[in-house]
Each structure stands twice: as C-alpha cells, then as structure tokens.
MIDOSE-1310 file (N, C-alpha, C; in nm, 2 decimals, decimal comma, always signed):
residues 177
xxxx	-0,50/-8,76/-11,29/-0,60/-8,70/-11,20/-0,54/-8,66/-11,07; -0,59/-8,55/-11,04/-0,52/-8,50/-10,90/-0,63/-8,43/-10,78; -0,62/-8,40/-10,71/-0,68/-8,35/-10,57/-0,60/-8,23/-10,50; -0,66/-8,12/-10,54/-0,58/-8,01/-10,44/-0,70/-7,97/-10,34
xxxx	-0,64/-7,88/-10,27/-0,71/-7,84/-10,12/-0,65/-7,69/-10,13; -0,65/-7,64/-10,01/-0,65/-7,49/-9,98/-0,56/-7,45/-10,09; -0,55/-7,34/-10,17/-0,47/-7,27/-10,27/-0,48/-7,10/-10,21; -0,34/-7,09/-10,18/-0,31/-6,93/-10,11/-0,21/-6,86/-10,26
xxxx	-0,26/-6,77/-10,25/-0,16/-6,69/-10,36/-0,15/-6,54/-10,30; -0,04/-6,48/-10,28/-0,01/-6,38/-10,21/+0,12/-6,33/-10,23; +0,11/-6,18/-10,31/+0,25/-6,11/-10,32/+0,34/-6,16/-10,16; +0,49/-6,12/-10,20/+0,56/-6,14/-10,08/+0,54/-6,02/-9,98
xxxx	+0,51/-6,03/-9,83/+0,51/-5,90/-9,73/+0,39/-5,83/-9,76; +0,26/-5,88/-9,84/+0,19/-5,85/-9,86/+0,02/-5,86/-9,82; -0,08/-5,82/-9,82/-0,20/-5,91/-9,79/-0,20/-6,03/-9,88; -0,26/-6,07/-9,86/-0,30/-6,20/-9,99/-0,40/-6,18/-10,11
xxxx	-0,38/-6,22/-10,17/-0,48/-6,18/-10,31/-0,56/-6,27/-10,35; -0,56/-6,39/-10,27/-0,64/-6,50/-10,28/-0,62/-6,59/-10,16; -0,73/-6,68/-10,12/-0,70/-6,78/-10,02/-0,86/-6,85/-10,08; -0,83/-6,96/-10,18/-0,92/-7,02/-10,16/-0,93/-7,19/-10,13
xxxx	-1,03/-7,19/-10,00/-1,00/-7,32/-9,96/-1,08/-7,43/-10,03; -1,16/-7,43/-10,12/-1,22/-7,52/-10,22/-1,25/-7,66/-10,10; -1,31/-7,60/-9,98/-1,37/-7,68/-9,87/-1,51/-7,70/-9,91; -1,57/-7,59/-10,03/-1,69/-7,56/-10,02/-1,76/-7,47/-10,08
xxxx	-1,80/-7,50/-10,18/-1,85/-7,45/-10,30/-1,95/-7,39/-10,26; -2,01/-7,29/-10,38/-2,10/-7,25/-10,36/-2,18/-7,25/-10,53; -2,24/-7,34/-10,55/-2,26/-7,40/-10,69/-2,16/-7,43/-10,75; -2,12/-7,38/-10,85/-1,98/-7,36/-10,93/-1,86/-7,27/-10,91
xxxx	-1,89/-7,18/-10,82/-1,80/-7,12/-10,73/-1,70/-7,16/-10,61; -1,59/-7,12/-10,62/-1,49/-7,16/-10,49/-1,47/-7,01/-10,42; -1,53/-6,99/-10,32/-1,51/-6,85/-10,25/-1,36/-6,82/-10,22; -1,33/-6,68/-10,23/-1,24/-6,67/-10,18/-1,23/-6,57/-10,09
xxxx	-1,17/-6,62/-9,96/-1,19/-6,60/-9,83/-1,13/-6,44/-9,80; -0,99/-6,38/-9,90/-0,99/-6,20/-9,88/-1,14/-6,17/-9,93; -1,12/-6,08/-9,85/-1,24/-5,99/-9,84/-1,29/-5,91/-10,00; -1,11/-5,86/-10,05/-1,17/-5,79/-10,16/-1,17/-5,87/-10,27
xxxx	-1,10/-6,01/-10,26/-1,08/-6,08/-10,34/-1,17/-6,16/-10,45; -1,11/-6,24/-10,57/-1,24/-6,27/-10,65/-1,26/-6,43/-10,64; -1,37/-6,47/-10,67/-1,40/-6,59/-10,68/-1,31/-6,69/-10,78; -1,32/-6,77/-10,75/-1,26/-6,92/-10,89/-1,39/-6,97/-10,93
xxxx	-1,42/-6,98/-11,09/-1,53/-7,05/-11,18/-1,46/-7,19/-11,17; -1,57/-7,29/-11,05/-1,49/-7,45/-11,13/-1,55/-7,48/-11,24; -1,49/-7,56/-11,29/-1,51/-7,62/-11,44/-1,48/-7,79/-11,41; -1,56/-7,82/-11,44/-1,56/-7,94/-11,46/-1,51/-8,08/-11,30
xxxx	-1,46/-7,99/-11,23/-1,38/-8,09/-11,10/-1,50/-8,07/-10,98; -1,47/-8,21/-10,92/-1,54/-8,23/-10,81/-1,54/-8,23/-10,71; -1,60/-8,20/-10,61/-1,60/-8,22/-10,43/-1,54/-8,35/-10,38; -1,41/-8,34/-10,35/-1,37/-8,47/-10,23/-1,34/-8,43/-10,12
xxxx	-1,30/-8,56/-10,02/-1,24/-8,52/-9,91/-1,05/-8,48/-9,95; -1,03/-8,37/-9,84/-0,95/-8,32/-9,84/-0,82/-8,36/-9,78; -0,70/-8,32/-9,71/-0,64/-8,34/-9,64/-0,72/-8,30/-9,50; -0,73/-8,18/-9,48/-0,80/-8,14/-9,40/-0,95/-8,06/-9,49
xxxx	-1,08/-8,12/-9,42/-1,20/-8,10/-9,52/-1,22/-8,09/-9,60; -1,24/-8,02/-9,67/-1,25/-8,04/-9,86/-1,16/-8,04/-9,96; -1,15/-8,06/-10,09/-1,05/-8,06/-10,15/-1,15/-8,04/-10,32; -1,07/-8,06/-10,41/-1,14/-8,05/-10,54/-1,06/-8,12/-10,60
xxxx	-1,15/-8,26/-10,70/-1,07/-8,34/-10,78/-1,08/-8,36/-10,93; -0,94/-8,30/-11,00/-0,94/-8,27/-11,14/-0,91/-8,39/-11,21; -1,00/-8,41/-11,32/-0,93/-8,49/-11,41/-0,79/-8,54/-11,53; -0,75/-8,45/-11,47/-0,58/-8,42/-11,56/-0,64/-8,37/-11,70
xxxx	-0,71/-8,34/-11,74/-0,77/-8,33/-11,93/-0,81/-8,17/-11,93; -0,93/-8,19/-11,87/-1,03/-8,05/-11,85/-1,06/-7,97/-11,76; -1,07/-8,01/-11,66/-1,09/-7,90/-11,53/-1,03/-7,82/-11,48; -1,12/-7,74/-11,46/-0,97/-7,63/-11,37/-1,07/-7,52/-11,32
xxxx	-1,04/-7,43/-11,25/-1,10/-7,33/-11,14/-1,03/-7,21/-11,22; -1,12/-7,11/-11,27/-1,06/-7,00/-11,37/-1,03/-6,91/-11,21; -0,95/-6,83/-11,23/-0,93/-6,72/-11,12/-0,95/-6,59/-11,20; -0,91/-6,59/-11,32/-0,92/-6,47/-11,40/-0,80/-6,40/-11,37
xxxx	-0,74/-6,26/-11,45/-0,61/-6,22/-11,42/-0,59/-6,17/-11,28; -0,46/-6,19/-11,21/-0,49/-6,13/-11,07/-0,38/-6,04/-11,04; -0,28/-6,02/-11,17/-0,23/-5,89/-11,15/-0,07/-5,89/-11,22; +0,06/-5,81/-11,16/+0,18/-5,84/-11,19/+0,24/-5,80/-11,05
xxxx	+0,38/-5,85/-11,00/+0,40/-5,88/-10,91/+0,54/-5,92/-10,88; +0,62/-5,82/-10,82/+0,80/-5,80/-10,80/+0,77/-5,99/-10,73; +0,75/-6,04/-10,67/+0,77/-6,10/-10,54/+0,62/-6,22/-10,56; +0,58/-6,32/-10,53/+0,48/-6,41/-10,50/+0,53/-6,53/-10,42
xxxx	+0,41/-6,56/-10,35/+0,43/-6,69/-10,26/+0,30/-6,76/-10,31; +0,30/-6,88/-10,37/+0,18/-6,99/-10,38/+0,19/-7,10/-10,33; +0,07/-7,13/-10,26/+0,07/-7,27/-10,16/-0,05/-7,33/-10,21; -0,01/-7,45/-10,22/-0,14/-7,56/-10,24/-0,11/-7,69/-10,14
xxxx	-0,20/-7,76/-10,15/-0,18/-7,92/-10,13/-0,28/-7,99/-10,25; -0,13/-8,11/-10,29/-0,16/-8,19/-10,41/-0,15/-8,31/-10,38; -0,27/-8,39/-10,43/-0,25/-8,58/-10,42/-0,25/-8,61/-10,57; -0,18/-8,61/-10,62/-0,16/-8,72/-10,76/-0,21/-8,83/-10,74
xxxx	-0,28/-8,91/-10,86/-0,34/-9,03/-10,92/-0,28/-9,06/-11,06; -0,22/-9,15/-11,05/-0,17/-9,13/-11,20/-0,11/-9,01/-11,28; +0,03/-9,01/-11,19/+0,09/-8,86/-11,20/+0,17/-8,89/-11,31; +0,24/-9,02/-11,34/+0,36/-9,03/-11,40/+0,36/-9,04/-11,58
xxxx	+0,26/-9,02/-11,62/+0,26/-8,99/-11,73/+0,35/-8,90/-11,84; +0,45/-8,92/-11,89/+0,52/-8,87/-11,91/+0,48/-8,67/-12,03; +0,36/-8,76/-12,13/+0,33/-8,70/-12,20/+0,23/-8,59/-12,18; +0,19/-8,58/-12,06/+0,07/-8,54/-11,99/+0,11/-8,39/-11,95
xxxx	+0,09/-8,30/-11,96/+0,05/-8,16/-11,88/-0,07/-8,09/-11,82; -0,06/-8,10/-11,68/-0,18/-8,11/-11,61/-0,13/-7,99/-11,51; -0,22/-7,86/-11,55/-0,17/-7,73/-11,57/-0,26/-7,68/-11,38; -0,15/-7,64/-11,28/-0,24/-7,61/-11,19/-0,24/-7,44/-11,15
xxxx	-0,11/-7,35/-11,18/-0,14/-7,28/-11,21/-0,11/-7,22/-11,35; -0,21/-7,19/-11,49/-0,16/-7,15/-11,59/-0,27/-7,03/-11,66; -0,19/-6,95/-11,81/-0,25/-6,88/-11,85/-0,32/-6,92/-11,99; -0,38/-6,84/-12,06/-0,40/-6,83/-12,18/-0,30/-6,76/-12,28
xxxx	-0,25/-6,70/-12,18/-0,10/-6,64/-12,31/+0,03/-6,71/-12,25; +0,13/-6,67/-12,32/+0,25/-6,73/-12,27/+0,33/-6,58/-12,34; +0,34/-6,52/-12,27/+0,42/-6,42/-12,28/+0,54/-6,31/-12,19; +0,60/-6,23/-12,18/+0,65/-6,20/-12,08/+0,63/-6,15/-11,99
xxxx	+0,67/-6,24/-11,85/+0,64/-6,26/-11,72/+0,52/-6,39/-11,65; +0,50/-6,45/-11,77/+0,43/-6,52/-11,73/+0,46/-6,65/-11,67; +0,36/-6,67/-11,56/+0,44/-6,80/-11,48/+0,33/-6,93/-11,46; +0,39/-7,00/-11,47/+0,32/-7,16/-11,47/+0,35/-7,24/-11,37
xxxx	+0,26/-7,32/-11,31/+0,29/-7,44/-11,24/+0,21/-7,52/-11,30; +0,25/-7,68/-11,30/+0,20/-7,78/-11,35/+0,26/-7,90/-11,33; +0,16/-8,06/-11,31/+0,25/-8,16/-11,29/+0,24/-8,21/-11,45; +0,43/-8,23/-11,49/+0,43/-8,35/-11,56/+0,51/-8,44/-11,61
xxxx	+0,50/-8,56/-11,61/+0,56/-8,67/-11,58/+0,56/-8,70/-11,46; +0,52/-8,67/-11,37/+0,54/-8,72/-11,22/+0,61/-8,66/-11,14; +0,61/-8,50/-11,18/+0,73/-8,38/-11,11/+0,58/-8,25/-11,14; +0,64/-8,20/-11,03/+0,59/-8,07/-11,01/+0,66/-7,97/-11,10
xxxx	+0,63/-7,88/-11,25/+0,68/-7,87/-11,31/+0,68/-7,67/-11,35; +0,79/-7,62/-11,29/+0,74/-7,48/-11,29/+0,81/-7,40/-11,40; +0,74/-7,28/-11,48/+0,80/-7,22/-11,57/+0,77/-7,05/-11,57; +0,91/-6,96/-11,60/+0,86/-6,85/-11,61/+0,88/-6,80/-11,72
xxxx	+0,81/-6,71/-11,83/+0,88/-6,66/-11,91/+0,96/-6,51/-11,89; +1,12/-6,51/-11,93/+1,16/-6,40/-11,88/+1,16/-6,30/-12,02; +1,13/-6,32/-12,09/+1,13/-6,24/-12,18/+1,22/-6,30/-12,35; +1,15/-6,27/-12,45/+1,22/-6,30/-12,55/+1,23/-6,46/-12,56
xxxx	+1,37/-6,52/-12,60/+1,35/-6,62/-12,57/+1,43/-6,73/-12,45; +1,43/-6,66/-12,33/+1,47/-6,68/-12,21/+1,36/-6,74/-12,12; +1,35/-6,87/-12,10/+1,28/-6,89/-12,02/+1,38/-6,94/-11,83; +1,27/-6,98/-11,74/+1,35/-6,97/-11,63/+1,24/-7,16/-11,61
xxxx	+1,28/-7,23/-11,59/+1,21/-7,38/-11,55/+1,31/-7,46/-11,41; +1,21/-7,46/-11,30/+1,28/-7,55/-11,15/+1,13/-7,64/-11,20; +1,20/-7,78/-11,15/+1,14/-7,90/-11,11/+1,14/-8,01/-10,98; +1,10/-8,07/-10,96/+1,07/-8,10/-10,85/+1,11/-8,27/-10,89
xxxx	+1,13/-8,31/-10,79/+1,16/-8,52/-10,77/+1,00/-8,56/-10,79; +1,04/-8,65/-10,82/+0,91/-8,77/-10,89/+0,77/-8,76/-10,77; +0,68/-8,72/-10,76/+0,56/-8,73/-10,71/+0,47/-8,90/-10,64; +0,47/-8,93/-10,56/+0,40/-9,06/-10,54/+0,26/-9,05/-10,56
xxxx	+0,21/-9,13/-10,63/+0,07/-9,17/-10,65/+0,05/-9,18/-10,51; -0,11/-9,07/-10,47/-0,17/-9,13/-10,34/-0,12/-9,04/-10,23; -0,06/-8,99/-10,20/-0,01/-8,87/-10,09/-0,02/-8,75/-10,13; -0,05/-8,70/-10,04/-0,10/-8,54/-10,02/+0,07/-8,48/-9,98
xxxx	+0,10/-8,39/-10,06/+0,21/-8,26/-10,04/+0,17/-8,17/-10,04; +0,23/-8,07/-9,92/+0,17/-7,94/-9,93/+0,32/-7,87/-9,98; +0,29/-7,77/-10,07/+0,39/-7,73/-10,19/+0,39/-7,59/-10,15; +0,48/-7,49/-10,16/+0,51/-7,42/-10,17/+0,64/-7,33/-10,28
xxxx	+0,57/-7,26/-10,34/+0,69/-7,18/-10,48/+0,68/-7,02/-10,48; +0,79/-6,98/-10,42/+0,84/-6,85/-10,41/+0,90/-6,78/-10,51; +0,79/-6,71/-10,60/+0,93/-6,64/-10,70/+0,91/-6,48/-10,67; +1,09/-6,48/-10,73/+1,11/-6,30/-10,65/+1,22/-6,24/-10,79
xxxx	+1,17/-6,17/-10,86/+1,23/-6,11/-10,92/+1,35/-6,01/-10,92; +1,37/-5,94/-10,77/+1,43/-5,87/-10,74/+1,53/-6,00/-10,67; +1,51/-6,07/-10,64/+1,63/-6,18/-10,54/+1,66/-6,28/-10,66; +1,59/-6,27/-10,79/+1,62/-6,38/-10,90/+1,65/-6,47/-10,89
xxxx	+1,52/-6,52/-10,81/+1,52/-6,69/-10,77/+1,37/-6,73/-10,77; +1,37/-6,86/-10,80/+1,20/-6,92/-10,76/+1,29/-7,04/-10,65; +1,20/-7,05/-10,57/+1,23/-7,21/-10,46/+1,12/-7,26/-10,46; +1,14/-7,38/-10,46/+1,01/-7,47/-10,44/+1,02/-7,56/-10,32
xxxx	+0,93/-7,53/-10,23/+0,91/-7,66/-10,10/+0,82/-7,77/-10,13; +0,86/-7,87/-10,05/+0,74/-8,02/-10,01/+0,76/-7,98/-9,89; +0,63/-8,01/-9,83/+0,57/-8,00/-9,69/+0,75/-7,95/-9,57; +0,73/-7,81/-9,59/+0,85/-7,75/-9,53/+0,99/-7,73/-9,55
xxxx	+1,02/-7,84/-9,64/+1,16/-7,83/-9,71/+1,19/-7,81/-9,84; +1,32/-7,75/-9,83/+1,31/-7,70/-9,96/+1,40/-7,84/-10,04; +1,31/-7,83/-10,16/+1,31/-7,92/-10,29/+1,38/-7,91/-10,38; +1,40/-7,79/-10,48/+1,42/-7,76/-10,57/+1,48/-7,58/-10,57
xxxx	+1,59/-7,53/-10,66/+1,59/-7,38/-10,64/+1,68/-7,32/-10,79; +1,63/-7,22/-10,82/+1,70/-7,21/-10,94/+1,70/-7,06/-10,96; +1,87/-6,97/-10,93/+1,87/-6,84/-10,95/+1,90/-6,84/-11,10; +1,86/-6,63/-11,11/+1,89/-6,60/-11,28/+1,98/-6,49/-11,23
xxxx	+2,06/-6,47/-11,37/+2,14/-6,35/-11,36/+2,04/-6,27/-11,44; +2,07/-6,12/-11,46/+2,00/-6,00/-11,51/+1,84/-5,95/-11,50; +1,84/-5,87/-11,54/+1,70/-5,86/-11,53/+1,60/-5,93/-11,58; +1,47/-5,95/-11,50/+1,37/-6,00/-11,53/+1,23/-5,98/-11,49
xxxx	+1,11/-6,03/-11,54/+1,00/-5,94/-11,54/+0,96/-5,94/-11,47; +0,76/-5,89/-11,45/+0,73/-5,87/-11,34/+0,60/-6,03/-11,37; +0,60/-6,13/-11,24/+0,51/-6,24/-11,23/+0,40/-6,16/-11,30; +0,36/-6,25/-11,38/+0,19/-6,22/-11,45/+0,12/-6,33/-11,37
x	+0,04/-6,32/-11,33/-0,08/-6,45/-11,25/-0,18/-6,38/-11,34
C-alpha cells in the first residue's frame, strides 16, 4: 500500500502536460491543474492526508488514476511524493507510472521490493532499468526521474539528491507516457 501526493509530468524546457495534485477530487476525478490538460479516472484509491493537504491511498493490487496516453517525448521530468506501507515485498509490482503495452519507448515507474523501480523499453530487446535504495515504511519522499533521450540518461532523485543514474550508448526512442 502506498500514498502519493502532487504528481507533475512535464516534457523537459517545456509547459507541463500534467500537474495533478490529488488534494481533491472531484467524484472520481483528479483535476489537472494545466489548463489544457486531461483529467486522471481514480479507480479504486482513496482520500488521505497528504504531505502537504491531500494525497491518494493505493492498495498495491488494484488502484490506480488512469491518465490515458499523454504523448511521445525527446526529454521528461516526473515528480511525485511517495509513503510506502509495506513496500518490501519482494514479489510485488506496484505500478505508479505504467502502460498497457510494453513496447518501444515505453517507460515505467514502480515500487518493488522496497526500491523505486524504473524501466524503459529501448527497442527490440534492449531494455534500460535504474533503481533506487530500499524505501522505509512510513516516510514521505518526494522523487524525481528525468529521462532524456538525446543526453541518454534517466536520473533519479530523493527529496533533492540524486539517487541513482544510468547512461546508454546509441540510439534510443522517443518516452511513450
């Protein structure tokens, strides 16, 4: 089970393509605060308190906030804050950002085993995976994962520092979100 709070997703140098603060629903809806941007369908997770005001709390199994596709993309910056509850499950994939396909360019974040657990597909059968150190039950991180296909690197931060980092040689695709 986990608790996230504000979720920003935004090409790099770019407007943002999302900012939703999940402070505050509107039925089943999580607004998202660009202007031209689209809503998130929650499914199944609930209203808690946040780090700061609201937050939304997933069961590790079923829930999740659909965003629908939101594009392809040289360059992305995604920020959340996460509290893990029984993170360390080893067998568990508890998918925070994922797709229905897994194909090329596609990129994943998810906790599992008790690490922040990121994946891209570069094509064929090349994949690109950075991970993160063991997660504590009960504390809030605010996360940050930069990937850039032209600089062929993803970084991962915890609350300002960087964590984790992992360049590629050759070419590679364009982020699918």
């Amino acid at each position: 089970q986990s608790s996230v709070a504000p979720f920003y997703l935004l090409p790099t140098a770019e407007e943002p393509i999302g900012h939703w603060t999940f402070d505050r629903l509107d039925g089943q809806t999580a607004p998202n605060a660009v202007v031209s941007g689209q809503p998130g369908a929650v499914h199944g997770a609930t209203a808690v308190a946040g780090v700061k005001d609201g937050a939304l709390s997933f069961d590790g199994r079923d829930d999740y906030v659909a965003l629908g596709e939101l594009g392809q993309f040289d360059a992305v910056t995604i920020t959340f804050w996460i509290k893990g509850e029984n993170v360390g499950r080893a067998d568990d994939w508890q998918g925070l950002v994922t797709s229905d396909a897994w194909e090329d360019g596609v990129f994943l974040i998810g906790v599992r085993g008790g690490r922040i657990d990121i994946h891209w597909h570069l094509g064929e059968a090349r994949r690109g995976r950075l991970r993160s150190g063991r997660l504590k039950n009960g504390v809030w991180y605010n996360v940050a994962v930069l990937a850039d296909r032209q600089v062929r690197a993803i970084r991962l931060f915890f609350n300002g520092q960087e964590e984790n980092a992992i360049d590629f040689a050759g070419e590679l695709p364009e982020i699918k979100l």
